[in-house]
DOSE-605616 format. One record per residue: y, z, x of N, C-alpha, C, O in turn; residue in one letter. Coordinates in steps of 0.05 Angstrom, whole numbers, plus 5000, padded with zeros to 4 digits. Example, Ala and Ser with C-alpha at 12.3 -4.5 7.8 and 13.67 -1.06 7.14 Angstrom:
// DOSE-605616
488651565264491051565246493451565264493451695285A/495551425257497951435273500151575258502351615268S/
END
This chain:
// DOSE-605616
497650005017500050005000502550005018502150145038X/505249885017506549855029509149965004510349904984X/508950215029512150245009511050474986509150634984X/513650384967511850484943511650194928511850184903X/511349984942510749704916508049814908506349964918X/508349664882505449664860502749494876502849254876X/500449634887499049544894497249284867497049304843X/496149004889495048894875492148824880490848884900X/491348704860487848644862487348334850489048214836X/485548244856484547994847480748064845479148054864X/480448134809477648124811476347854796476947774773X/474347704815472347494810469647624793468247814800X/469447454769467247574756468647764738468147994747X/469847784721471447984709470148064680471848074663X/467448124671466648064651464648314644464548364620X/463048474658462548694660463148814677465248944677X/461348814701462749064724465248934732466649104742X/465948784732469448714740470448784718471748994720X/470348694698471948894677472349174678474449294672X/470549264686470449594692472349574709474649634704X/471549464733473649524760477249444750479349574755X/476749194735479349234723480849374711483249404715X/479149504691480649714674481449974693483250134687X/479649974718480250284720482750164746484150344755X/483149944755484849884770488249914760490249954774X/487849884732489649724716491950014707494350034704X/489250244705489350594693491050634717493250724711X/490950594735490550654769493950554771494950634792X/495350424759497650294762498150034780500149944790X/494849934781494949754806496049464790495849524766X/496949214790497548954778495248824786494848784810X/493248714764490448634770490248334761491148304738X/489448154770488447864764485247904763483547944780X/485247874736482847724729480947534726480647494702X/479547384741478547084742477147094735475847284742X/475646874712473246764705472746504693474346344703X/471446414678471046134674470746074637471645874626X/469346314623469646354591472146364582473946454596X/472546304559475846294550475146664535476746844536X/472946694524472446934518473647094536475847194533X/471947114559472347414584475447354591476847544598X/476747094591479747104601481247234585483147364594X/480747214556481847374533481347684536483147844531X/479047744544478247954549479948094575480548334575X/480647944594483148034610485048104609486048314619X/486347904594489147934580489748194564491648344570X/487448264537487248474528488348734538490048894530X/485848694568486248934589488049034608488349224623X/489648744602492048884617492248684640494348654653X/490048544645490848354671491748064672491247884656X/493048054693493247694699490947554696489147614712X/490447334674487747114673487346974680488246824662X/486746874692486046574712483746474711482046644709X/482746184711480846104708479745994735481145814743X/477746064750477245914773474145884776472645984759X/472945744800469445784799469845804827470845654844X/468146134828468246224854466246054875466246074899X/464945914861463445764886465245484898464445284909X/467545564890468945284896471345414918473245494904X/471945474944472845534964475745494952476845684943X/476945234951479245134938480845314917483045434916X/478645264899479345404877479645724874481345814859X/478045904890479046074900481346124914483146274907X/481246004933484046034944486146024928488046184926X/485645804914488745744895489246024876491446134874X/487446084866486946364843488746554868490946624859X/488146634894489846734901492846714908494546894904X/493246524916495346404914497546484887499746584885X/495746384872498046544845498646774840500646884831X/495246884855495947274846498547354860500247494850X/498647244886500247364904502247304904503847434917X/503147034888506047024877507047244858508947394859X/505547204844505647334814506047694821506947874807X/505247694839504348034848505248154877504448354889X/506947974884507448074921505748034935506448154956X/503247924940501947904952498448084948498248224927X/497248084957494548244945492948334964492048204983X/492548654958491448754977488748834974487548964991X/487148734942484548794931482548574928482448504904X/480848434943479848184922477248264928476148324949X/476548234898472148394894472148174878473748054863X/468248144888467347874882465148034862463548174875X/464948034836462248184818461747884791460947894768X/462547674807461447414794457647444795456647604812X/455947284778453347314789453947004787455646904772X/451846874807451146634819448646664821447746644844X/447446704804443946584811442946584782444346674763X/440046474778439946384752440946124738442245944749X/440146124714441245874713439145594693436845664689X/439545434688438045184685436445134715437345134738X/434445114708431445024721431245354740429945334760X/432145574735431145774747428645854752427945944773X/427045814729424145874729424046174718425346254699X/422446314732422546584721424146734744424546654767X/424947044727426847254740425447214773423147184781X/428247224785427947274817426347054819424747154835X/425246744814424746554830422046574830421146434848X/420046704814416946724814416246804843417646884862X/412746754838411646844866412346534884412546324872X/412546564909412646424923410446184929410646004946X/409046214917406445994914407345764892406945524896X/408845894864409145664846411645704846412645744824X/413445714867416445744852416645344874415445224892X/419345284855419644964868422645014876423745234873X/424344694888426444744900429144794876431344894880X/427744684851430244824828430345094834432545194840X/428345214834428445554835429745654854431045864850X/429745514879430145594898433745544896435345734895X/434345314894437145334885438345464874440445544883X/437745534854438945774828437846034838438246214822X/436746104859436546424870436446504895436746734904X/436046304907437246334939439046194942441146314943X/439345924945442245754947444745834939446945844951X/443945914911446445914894448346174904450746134910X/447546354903448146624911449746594937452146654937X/448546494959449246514987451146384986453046474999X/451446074969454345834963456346074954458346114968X/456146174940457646314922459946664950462246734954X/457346734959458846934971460946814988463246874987X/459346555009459846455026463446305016465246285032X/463746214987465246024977467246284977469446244988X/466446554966468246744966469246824988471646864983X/469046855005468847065033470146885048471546995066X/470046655047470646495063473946285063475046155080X/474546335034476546305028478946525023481246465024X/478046815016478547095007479547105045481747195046X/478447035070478547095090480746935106482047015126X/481046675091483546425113485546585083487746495089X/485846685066487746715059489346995061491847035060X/486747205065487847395077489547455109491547575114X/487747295126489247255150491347155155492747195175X/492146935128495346845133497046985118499346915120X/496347205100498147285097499347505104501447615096X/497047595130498447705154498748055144500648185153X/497348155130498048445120494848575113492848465104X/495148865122491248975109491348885078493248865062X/488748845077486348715052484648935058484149095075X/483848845033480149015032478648705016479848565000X/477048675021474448445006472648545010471548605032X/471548624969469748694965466748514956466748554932X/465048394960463148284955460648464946459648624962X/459648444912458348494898454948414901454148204891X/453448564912451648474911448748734903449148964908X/445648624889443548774892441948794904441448624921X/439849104899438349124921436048914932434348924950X/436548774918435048564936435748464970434548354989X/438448574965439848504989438148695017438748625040X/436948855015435849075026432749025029431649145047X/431548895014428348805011427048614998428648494984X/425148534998423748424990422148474974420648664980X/421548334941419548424929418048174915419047954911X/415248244908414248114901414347944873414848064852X/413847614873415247494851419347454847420847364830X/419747654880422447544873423747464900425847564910X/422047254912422447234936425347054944426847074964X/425546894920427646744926430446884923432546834934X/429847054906432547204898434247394924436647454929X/431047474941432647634961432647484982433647595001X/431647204984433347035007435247005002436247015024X/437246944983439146954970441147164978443147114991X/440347424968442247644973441647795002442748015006X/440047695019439547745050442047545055443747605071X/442247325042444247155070447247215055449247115064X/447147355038449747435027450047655045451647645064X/448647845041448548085061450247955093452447995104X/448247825099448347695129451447625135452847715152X/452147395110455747295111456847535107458147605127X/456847715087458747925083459748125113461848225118X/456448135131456248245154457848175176459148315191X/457647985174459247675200463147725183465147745197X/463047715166465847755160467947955160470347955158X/465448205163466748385166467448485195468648685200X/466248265217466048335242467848155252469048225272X/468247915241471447775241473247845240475047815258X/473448005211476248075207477048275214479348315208X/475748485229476348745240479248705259481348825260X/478548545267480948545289484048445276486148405288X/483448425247486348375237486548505213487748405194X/485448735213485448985198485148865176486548945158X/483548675171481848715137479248795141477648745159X/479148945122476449075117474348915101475148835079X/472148855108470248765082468448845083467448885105X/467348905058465049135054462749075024463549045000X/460449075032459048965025457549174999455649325005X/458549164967458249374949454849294935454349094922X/452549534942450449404938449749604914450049844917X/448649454886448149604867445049694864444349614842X/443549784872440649854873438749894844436549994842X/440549774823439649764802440949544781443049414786X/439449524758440949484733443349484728443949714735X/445049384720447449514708447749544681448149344668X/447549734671449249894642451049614631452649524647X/450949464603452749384591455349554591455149784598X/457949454583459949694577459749804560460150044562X/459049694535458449744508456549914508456350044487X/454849964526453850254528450750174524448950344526X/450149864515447749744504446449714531447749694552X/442849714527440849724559438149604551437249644528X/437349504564435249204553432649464544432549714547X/431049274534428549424523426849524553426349414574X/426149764541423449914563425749994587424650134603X/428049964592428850124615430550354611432750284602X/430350614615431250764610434050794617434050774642X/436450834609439750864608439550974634440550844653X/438151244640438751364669438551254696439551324717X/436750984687435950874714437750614711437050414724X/439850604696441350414700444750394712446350524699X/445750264731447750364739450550294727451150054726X/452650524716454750504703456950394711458150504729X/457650204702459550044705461750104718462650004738X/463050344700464850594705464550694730466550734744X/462550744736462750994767462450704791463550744812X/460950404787461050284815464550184807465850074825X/465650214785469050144797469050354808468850294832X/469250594806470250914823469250794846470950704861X/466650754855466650604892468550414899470050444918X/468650164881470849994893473450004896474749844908X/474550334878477450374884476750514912477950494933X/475350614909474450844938474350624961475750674980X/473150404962473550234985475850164992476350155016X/478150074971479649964972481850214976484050184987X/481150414969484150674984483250755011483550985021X/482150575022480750725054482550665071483750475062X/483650735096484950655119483950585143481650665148X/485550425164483950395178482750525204482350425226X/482550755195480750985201478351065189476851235199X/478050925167475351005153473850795132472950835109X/474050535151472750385144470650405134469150535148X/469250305106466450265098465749965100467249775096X/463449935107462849605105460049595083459249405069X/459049825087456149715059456050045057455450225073X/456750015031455750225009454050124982454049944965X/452550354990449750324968449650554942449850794949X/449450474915449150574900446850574888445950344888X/445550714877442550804867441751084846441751334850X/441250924825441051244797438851394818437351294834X/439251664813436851824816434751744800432451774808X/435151624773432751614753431351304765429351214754X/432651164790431150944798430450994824431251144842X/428150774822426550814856428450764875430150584873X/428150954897430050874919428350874943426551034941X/428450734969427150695000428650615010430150425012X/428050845019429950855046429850595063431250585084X/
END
């Protein structure tokens, strides 16, 4: 924060857990841009209080430009979290990409490709725009525990969020030296609808609240650069965790 100006944010994916992060950014007195691609969730921004913009985070350009406006519109921006999902999709096949014996290269696109395009499209533009504008950032990149392992029947999904891991890793070792921080927010579960709704057979406890991973991303984003985080992990007690 510089001064006492009104800190800003730019959240990608603004539709559940970015909505969360928005709202509580918004509580927070921060000036928040909201990006997504539904005319619904942009409405749903507006509602909440934020700047709407329409962009597709796997498009480098188009990111950039989304910032570009925030930072007119807002003095410049010292927040940008990526909680877009990029995998899935037409010709996905089944959750996480099947077993690796029958999964094909559609699958593989929509759960490894797509994901890694996507961080890579974020991070990578979130990064030439933070560096020119010459002031600390935080970039937050949204990702699950797949990012951490491997499981069976979902092999493609965590090649996917391994090389997101990997970029988020490499960018944060870039930008150190021009005091942006990036830090890699890993959700080790489910996420909680906002609406409070949770798919059949999984119990609410083992699902993670929308509400408390914004409380991490303001927490990354009030850090100095004395107490950098680069990967924080969240995980219900009511879900499996390994170390």
């Amino acid at each position: 924060m510089l001064g006492d100006a009104q800190r800003s944010a730019v959240v990608f994916g603004a539709r559940n857990l970015g909505r969360a992060v928005l709202e509580l950014l918004v509580s927070e007195g921060w000036a928040v841009t909201g990006v997504a691609r539904s005319q619904s969730t942009l409405d749903g921004i507006s509602a909440a209080g934020g700047l709407a913009l329409k962009a597709d985070v796997t498009d480098p350009g188009s990111v950039f430009r989304v910032l570009e406006q925030a930072a007119a519109a807002h003095d410049g921006v010292e927040l940008v979290l990526n909680a877009a999902s990029a995998y899935g999709g037409e010709g996905a096949g089944p959750f996480g990409g099947g077993p690796i014996a029958e999964a094909d290269l559609d699958g593989f696109d929509s759960w490894a490709a797509a994901p890694a395009r996507a961080a890579f499209s974020f991070l990578s533009a979130s990064a030439r725009f933070a560096i020119a504008q010459g002031r600390p950032a935080t970039l937050v990149q949204v990702t699950g525990g797949s990012a951490r392992r491997a499981m069976s029947g979902r092999g493609l999904w965590a090649a996917g969020s391994f090389a997101v891991r990997a970029i988020a890793n490499a960018a944060a070792l870039e930008l150190r030296p021009h005091s942006i921080q990036v830090a890699l927010l890993i959700v080790d579960a489910g996420i909680q609808l906002l609406d409070g709704s949770t798919r059949p057979g999984v119990s609410p406890e083992a699902l993670a609240d929308p509400r408390r991973i914004a409380d991490a991303a303001l927490f990354l984003a009030s850090q100095d650069a004395r107490s950098a985080t680069h990967e924080l992990q969240l995980t219900p007690l009511a879900e499996n965790w390994t170390p």
